[in-house]
N, C-alpha and C positions, 0 to 999 in steps of 0.2 A: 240727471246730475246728482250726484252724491255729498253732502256735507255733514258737519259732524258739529256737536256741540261740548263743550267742557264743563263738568260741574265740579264741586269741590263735596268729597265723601266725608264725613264727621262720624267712624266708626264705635261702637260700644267698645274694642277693642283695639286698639292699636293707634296709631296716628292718624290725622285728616292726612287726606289725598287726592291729587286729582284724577279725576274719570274721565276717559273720551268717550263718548258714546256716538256712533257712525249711526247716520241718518239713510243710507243707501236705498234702494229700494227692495235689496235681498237681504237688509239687515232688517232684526225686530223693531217691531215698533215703539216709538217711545216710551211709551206705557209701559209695555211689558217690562223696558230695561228699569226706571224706573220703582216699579214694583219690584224688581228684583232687586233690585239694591238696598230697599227699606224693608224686604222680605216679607210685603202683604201691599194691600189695599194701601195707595198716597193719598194724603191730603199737605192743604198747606195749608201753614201755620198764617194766622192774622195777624196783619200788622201791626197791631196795636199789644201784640205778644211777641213783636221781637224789635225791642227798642235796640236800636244803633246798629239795625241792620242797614247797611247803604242801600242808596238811594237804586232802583232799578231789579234790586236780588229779593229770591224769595227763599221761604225753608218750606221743604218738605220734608214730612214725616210718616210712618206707618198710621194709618188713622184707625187701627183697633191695638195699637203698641200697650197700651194699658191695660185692657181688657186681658191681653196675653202674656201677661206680666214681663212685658220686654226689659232687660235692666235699663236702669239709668245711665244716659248717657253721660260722660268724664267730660266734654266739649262744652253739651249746650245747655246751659242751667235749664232745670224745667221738662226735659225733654227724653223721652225711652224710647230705646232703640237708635239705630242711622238716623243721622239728619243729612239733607241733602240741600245746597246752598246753589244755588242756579237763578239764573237771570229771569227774568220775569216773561220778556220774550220770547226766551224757548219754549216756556209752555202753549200751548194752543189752549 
């Protein structure tokens, strides 16, 4: 059985958007999609660093964005490189 998850993309460029990412079993893996959308290595952001994020969402972000001197993102105070806003539950 095939399903698919929605996140909402917070680009260094352009507008936020949403993403569908297809779960299938001959689509990539999460991860991979993921990663490619934060263009390295995810991590998520603690929650005690993203106050009035609703209740259930998480951020993720490149977790060497600094190191690579990602620009700063227009969206998320604090933040270089895609941020990627997704439910908590989709992550495994």
């Amino acid at each position: 059985m095939s399903h698919q998850i929605t996140i909402l993309l917070f680009p260094t460029t352009g507008d936020p958007k949403a993403v569908i990412i297809p779960l299938g079993k001959t689509d990539p893996p999460l991860l991979e999609a993921l990663q490619s959308l934060v263009c390295g290595y995810i991590e998520e952001v603690p929650h005690h660093l993203t106050h009035g994020l609703p209740e259930g969402k998480i951020l993720i972000v490149n977790q060497e964005g600094l190191l690579h001197n990602l620009p700063s993102n227009p969206h998320i105070t604090g933040i270089v490189g895609n941020g990627l806003l997704m439910n908590d539950q989709d992550l495994p």
